[in-house]
C-alpha positions as CSV (number, residue, x, y, z in Angstrom):
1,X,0.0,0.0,0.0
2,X,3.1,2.5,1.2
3,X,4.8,1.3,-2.0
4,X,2.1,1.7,-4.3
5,X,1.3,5.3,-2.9
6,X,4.8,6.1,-3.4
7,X,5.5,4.9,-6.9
8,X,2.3,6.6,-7.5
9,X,3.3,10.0,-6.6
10,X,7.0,9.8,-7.8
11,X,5.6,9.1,-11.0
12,X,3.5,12.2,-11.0
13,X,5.7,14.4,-9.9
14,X,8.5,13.7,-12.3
15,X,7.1,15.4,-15.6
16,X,6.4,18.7,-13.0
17,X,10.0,18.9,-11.8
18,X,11.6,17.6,-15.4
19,X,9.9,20.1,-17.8
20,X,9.8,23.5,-16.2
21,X,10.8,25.0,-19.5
22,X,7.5,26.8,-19.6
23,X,8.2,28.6,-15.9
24,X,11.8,29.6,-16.8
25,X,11.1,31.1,-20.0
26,X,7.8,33.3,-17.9
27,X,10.8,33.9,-15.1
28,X,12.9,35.8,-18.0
29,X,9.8,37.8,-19.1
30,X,8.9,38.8,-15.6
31,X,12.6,40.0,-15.2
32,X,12.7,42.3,-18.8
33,X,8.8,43.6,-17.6
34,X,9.3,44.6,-14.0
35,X,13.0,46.3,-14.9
36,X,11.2,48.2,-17.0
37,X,8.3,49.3,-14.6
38,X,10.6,49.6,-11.9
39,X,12.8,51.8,-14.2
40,X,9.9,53.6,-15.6
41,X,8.2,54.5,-12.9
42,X,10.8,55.9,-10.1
43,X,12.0,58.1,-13.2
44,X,8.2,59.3,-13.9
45,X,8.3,61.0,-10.1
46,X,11.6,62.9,-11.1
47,X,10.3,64.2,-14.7
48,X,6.9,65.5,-12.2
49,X,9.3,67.2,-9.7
50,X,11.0,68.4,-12.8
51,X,7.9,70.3,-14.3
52,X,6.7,71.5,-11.6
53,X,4.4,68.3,-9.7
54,X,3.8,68.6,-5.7
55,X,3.0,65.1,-3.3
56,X,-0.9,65.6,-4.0
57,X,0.1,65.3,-7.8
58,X,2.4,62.8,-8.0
59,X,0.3,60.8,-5.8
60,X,-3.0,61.1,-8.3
61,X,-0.3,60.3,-10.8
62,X,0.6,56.9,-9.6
63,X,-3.8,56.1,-8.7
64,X,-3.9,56.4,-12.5
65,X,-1.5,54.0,-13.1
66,X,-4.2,51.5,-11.4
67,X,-7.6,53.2,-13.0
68,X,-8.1,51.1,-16.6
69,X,-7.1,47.6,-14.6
70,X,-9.1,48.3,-11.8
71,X,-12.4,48.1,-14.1
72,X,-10.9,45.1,-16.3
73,X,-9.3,42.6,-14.3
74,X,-12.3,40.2,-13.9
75,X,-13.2,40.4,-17.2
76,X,-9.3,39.8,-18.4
77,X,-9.4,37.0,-15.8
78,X,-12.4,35.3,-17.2
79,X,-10.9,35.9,-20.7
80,X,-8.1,34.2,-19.7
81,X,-9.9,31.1,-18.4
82,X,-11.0,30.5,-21.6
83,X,-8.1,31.3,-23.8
84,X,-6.2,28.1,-25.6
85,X,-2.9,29.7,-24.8
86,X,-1.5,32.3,-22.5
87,X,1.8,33.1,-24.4
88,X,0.2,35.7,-26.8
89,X,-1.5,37.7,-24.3
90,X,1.2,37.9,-22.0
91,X,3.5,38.7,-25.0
92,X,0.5,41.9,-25.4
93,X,1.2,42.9,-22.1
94,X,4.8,43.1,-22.8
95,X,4.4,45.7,-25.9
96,X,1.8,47.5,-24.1
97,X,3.8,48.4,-21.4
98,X,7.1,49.4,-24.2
99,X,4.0,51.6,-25.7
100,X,3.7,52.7,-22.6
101,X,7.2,54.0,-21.9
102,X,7.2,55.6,-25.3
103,X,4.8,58.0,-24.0
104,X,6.3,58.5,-20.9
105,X,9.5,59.6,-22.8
106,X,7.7,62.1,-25.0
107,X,5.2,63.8,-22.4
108,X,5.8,67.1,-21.4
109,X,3.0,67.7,-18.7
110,X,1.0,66.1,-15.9
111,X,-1.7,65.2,-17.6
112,X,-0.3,63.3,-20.7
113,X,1.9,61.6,-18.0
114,X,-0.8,60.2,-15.9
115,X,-2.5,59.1,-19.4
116,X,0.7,56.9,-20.0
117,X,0.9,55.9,-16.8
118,X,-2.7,54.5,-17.1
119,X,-1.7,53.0,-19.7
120,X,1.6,51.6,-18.6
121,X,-0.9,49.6,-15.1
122,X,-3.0,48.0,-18.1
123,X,0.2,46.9,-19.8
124,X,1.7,45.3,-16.5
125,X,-2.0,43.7,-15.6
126,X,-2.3,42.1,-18.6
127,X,1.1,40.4,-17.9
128,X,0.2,39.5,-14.4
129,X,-3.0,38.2,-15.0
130,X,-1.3,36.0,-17.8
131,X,1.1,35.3,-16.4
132,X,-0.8,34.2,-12.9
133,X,-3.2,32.4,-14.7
134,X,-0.4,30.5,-16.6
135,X,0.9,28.9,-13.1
136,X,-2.4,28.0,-11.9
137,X,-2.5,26.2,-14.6
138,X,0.7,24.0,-15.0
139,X,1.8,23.7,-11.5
140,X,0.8,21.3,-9.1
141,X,-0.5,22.1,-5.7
142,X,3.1,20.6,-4.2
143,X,5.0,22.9,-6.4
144,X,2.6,25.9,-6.7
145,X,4.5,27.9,-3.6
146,X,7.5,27.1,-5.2
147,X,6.0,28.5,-8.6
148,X,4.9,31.6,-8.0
149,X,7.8,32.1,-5.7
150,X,10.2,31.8,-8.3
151,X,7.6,34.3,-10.2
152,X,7.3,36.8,-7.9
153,X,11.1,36.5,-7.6
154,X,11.4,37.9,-10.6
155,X,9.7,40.9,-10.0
156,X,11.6,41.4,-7.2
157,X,14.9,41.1,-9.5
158,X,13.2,44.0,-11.4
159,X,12.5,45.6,-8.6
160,X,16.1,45.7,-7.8
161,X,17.7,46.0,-11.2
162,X,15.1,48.9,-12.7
163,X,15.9,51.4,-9.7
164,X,19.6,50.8,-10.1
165,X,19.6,51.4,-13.8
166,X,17.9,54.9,-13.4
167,X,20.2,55.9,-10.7
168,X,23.4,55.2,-12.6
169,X,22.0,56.8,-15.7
170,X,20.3,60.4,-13.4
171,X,23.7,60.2,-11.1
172,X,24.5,61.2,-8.3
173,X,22.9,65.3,-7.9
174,X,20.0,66.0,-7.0
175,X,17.6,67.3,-8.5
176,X,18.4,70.9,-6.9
177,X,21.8,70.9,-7.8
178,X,20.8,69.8,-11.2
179,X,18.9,73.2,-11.9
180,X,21.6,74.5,-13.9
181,X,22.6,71.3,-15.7
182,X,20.9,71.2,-19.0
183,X,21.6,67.7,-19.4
184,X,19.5,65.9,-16.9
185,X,16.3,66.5,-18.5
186,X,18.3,64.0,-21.5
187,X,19.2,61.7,-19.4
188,X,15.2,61.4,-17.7
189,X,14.0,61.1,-21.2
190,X,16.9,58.2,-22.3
191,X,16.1,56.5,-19.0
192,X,12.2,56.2,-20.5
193,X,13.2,55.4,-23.7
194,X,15.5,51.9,-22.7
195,X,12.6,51.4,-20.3
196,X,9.9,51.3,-23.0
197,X,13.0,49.1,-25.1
198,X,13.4,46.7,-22.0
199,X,9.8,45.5,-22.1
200,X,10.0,45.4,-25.9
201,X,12.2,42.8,-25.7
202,X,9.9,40.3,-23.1
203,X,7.6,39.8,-26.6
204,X,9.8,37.6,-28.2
205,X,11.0,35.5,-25.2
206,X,7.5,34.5,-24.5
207,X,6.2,34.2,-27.9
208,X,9.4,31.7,-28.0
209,X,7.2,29.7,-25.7
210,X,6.0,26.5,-26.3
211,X,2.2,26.9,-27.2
212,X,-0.1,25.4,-23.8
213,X,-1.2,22.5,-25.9
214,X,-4.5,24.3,-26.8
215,X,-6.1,23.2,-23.2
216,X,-8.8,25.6,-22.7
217,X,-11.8,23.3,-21.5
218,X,-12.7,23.3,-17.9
219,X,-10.2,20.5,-16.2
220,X,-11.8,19.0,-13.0
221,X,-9.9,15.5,-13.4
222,X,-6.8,16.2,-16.2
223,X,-4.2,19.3,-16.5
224,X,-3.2,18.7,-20.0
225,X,-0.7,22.1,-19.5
226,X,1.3,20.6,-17.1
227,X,1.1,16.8,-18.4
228,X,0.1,15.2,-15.0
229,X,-1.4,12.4,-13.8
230,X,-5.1,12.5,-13.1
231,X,-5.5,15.4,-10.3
232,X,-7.8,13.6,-8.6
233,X,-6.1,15.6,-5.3
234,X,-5.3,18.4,-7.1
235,X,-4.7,21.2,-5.3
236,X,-5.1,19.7,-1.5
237,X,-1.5,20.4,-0.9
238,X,-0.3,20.8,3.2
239,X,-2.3,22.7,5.6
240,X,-4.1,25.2,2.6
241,X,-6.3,22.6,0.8
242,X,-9.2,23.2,-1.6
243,X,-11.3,20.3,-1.1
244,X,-13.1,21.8,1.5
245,X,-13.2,25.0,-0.5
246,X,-16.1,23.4,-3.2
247,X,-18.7,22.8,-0.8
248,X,-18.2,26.2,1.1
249,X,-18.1,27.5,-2.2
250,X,-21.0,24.9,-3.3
251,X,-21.0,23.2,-6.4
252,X,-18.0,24.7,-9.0
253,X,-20.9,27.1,-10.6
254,X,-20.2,30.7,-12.0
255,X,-17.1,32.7,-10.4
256,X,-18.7,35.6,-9.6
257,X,-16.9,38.6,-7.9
258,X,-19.5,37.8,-4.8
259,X,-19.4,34.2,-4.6
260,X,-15.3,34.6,-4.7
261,X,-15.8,36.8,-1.7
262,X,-17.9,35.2,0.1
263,X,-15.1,31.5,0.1
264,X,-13.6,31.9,4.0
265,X,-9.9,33.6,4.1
266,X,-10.6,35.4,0.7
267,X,-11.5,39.1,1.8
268,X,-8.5,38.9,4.5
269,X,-6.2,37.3,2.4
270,X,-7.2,40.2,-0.2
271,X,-6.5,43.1,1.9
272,X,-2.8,41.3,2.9
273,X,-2.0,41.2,-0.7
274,X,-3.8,45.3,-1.3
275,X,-1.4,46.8,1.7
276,X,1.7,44.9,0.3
277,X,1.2,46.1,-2.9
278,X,0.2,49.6,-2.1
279,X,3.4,49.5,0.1
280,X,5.6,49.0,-3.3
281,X,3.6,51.7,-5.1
282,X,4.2,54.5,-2.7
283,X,7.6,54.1,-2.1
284,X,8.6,54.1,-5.8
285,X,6.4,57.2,-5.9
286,X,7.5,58.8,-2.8
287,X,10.7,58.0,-1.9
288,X,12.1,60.2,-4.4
289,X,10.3,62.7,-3.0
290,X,12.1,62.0,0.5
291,X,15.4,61.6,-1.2
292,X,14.6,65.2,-2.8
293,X,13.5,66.8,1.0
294,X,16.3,65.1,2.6
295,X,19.2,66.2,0.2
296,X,19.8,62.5,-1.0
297,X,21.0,61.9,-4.9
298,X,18.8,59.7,-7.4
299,X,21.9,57.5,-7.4
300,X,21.4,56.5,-4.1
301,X,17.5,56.8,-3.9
302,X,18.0,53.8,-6.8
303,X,20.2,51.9,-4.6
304,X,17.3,52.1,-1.4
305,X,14.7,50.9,-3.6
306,X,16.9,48.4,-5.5
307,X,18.0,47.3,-2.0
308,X,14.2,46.5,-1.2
309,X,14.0,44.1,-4.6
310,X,17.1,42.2,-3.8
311,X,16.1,41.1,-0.2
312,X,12.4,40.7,-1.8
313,X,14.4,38.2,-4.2
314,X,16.5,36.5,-1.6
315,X,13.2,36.0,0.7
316,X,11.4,34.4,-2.0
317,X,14.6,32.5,-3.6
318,X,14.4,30.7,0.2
319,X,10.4,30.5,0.0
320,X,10.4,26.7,-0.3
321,X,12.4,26.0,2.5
322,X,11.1,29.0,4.7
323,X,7.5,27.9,4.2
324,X,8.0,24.4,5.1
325,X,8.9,25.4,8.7
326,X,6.4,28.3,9.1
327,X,3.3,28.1,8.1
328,X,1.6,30.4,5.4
329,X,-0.4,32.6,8.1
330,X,2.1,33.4,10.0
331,X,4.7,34.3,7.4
332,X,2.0,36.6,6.3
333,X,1.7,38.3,9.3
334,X,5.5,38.9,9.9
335,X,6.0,40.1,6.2
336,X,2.7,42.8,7.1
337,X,4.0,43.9,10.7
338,X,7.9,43.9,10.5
339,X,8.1,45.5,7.1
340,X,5.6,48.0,8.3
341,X,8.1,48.9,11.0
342,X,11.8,48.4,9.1
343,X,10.1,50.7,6.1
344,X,8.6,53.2,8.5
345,X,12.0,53.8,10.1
346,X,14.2,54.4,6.5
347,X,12.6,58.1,6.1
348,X,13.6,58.7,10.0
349,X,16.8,57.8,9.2
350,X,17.3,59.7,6.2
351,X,15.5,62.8,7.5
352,X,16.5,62.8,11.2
353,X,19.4,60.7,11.9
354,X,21.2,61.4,8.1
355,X,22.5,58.2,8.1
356,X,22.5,56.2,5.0
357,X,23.9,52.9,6.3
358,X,20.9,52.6,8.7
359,X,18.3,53.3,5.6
360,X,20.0,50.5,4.1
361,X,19.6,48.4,6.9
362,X,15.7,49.3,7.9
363,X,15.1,49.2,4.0
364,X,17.1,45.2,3.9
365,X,15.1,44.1,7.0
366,X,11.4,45.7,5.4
367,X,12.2,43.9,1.8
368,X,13.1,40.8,2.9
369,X,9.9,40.1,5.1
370,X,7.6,42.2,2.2
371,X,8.6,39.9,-0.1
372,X,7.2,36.9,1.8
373,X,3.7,38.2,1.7
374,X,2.9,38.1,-2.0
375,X,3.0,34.2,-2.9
376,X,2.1,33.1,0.0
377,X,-1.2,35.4,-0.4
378,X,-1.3,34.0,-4.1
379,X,-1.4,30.4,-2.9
380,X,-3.8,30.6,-0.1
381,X,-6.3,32.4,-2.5
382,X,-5.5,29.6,-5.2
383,X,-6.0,26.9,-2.5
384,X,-9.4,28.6,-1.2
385,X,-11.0,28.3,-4.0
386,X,-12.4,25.5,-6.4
387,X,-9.7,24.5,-9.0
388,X,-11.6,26.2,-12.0
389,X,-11.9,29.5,-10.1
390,X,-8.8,30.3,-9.6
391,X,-8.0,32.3,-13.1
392,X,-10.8,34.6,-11.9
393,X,-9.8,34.4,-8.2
394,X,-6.7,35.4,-8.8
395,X,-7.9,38.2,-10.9
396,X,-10.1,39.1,-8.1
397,X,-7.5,39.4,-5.8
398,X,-5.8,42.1,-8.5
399,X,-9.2,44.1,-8.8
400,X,-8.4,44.2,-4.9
401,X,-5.1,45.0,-5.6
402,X,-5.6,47.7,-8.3
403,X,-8.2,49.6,-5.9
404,X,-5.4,50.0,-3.3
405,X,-3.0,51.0,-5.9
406,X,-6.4,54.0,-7.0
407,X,-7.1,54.8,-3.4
408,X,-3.6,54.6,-1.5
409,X,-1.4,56.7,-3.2
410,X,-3.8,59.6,-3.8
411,X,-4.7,59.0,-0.3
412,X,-0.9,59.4,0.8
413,X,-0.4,62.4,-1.4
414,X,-3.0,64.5,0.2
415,X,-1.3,63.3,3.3
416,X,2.0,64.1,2.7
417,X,1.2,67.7,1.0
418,X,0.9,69.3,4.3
419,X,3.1,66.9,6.2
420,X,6.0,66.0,3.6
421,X,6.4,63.2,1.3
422,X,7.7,61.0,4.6
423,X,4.5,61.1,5.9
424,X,3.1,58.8,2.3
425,X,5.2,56.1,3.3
426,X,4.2,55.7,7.3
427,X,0.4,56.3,5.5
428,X,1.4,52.7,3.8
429,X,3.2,51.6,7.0
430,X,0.1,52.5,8.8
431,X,-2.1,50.5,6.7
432,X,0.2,47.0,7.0
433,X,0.2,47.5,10.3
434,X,-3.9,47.7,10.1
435,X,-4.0,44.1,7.8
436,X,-1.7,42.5,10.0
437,X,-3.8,43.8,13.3
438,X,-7.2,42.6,10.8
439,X,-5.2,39.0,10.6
440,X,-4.6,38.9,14.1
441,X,-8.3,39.7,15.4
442,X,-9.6,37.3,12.8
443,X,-7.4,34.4,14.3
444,X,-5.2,33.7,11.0
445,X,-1.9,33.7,13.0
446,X,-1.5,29.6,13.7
447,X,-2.2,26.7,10.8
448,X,-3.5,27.2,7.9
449,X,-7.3,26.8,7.6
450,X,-8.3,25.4,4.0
């Protein structure tokens, strides 16, 4: 019986761990895509300073990034539930976003900025969503942490790589000592130009992709994408299972935004992901801003955000192991409350105690727990949820995600327009701090709950 089980599931698991072809080639993409948002979008603050843009402006800047995908992500989620293949529409979100950057290179005021910018959050849904969809798809429930681990790891490597590129190319002046160099309004505009050429060049990686296999139908019983066995226990992986999800989710029927919500975990789970993402938005919007008030170059405003992406990549590089000794909940809850207090202290220690080394340090300790908190919120919603709803769950959760990315930052720019721009970034500390206190109240601090 032990034997048979064993054979059973070593057979199983083999074509998972042999052919991962398919995730590698979506790692690369995710890399070229998020160095060019995380490029793009730091730089987009400095061209607002530059003509002229207070906090409240810079904030409503960065909402629009988030307006055209907050009103079609469930839609782009249901289409992608029904497409054959994902490569072509995740190649679309590639060019979109290069488009995108074109725009951002050529605009001259606010308002055709926050146009692009709009434009640039469709570009980077329609990747996400894709590309979300895509692992739901092929991996198995063992290997799904692992999955969108090494995913999200990739955004965190253009998180890291982006902000380091604009610094090296804006330098090491700030923006008030560049007021006489006639120069640095070139180098903003080249910095926007090989961002819009970075995500250019994710179209032909993925459309070098190996088609799905043209898999489209509903799959209660057979994953042709991923060539498994019969998933007869699909998706009932450790302490986060999903076969207690169908019945409090009743029969699989119509994913509706409301019958997604009402599945047990979803709404908290939601709000984790909503204050971890907000948290990335506003201090790629703001901390510029604080760089600018506290005398500190772009150079090293680059290397504080590109600090945060490489201990967001090193935290989810070590997923696997980490989450096999900790479970989900309570790695949640320590990425929400300690990066809410390591990020909260990097203004104070630019602003107060001048001390670089320490931002670097609070900035270190705030990445490297903020990175937890994305996959893991990924899986639990994936794992909540019948097997055929997670395409639209996980789109859910981005509708979610895309009304914190609206509400927060123009939220944090009125605040810090009378307070100063530090003041954004504890408003995002501030609202952690309020999922984790939500997660806490609500008792998901221990074992997982399916």
């Amino acid at each position: 019986m032990t034997g048979s089980g064993s054979s059973g599931s070593t057979a199983s698991s083999r074509p998972a761990r042999g052919d991962l072809t398919w995730l590698w080639v979506m790692v690369v993409a995710a890399i070229l895509t998020q160095t060019s948002l995380n490029l793009l979008r730091p730089v987009t603050s400095y061209r607002l300073i530059e003509i002229g843009a207070d906090e409240a402006a810079i904030g409503l800047a960065t909402a629009a990034y988030a307006i055209l995908p907050l009103f079609t992500a469930m839609w782009l989620g249901r289409s992608t539930a029904r497409l054959p293949s994902l490569r072509g529409i995740i190649a679309l979100g590639a060019a979109v976003m290069a488009i995108s950057g074109v725009g951002l290179a050529l605009g001259q005021s606010v308002l055709v900025i926050m146009v692009a910018s709009a434009v640039l959050g469709m570009g980077h849904l329609v990747f996400t969503i894709a590309g979300q969809a895509a692992i739901g798809r092929r991996a198995p429930a063992h290997l799904m942490d692992a999955a969108f681990g090494w995913f999200t790891a990739a955004f965190s490597v253009g998180q890291m790589a982006g902000p380091l590129l604009s610094g090296l190319i804006l330098g090491n002046t700030t923006l008030a000592e560049s007021a006489t160099d006639a120069g640095f309004d070139d180098r903003i505009t080249a910095s926007l130009w090989l961002g819009a050429g970075i995500s250019l060049l994710a179209v032909p990686v993925m459309l070098a992709l190996r088609p799905d296999g043209g898999s489209a139908r509903r799959r209660s019983t057979t994953d042709p994408d991923d060539g498994l066995a019969p998933q007869a226990t699909r998706g009932t992986s450790g302490e986060g299972t999903a076969s207690g999800t169908a019945s409090a989710a009743g029969a699989e029927g119509r994913p509706t935004m409301l019958a997604i919500l009402k599945v047990p975990g979803i709404p908290s789970h939601m709000f984790a992901a909503l204050a971890l993402l907000a948290m990335l938005d506003i201090l790629t919007a703001f901390m510029p801003l604080v760089g600018e008030r506290a005398g500190v170059a772009p150079f090293w405003v680059g290397v504080l955000l590109a600090v945060r992406g490489g201990f967001s990549v090193l935290s989810r590089v070590f997923l696997p192991w980490i989450s096999r000794r900790w479970t989900r909940n309570s790695l949640i809850l320590v990425s929400l409350l300690v990066s809410a207090v390591g990020i909260g202290l990097v203004p104070v220690a630019l602003t107060v105690w001048q001390s670089m080394l320490l931002a670097v340090l609070f900035m270190a300790a705030g990445g490297f727990v903020l990175g937890l908190g994305q996959p893991l919120t990924m899986t639990q919603i994936s794992q909540a949820v019948p097997y055929t709803w997670r395409g639209p769950a996980l789109a859910l959760r981005l509708v979610g995600n895309r009304v914190g990315q609206v509400a927060l930052p123009a939220l944090a720019g009125l605040v810090a327009a009378p307070l100063g721009p530090a003041a954004g970034v504890w408003f995002a500390c501030a609202v952690l701090a309020a999922s984790g206190v939500e997660r806490v109240t609500s008792g998901r601090t221990g074992p997982d709950r399916s």
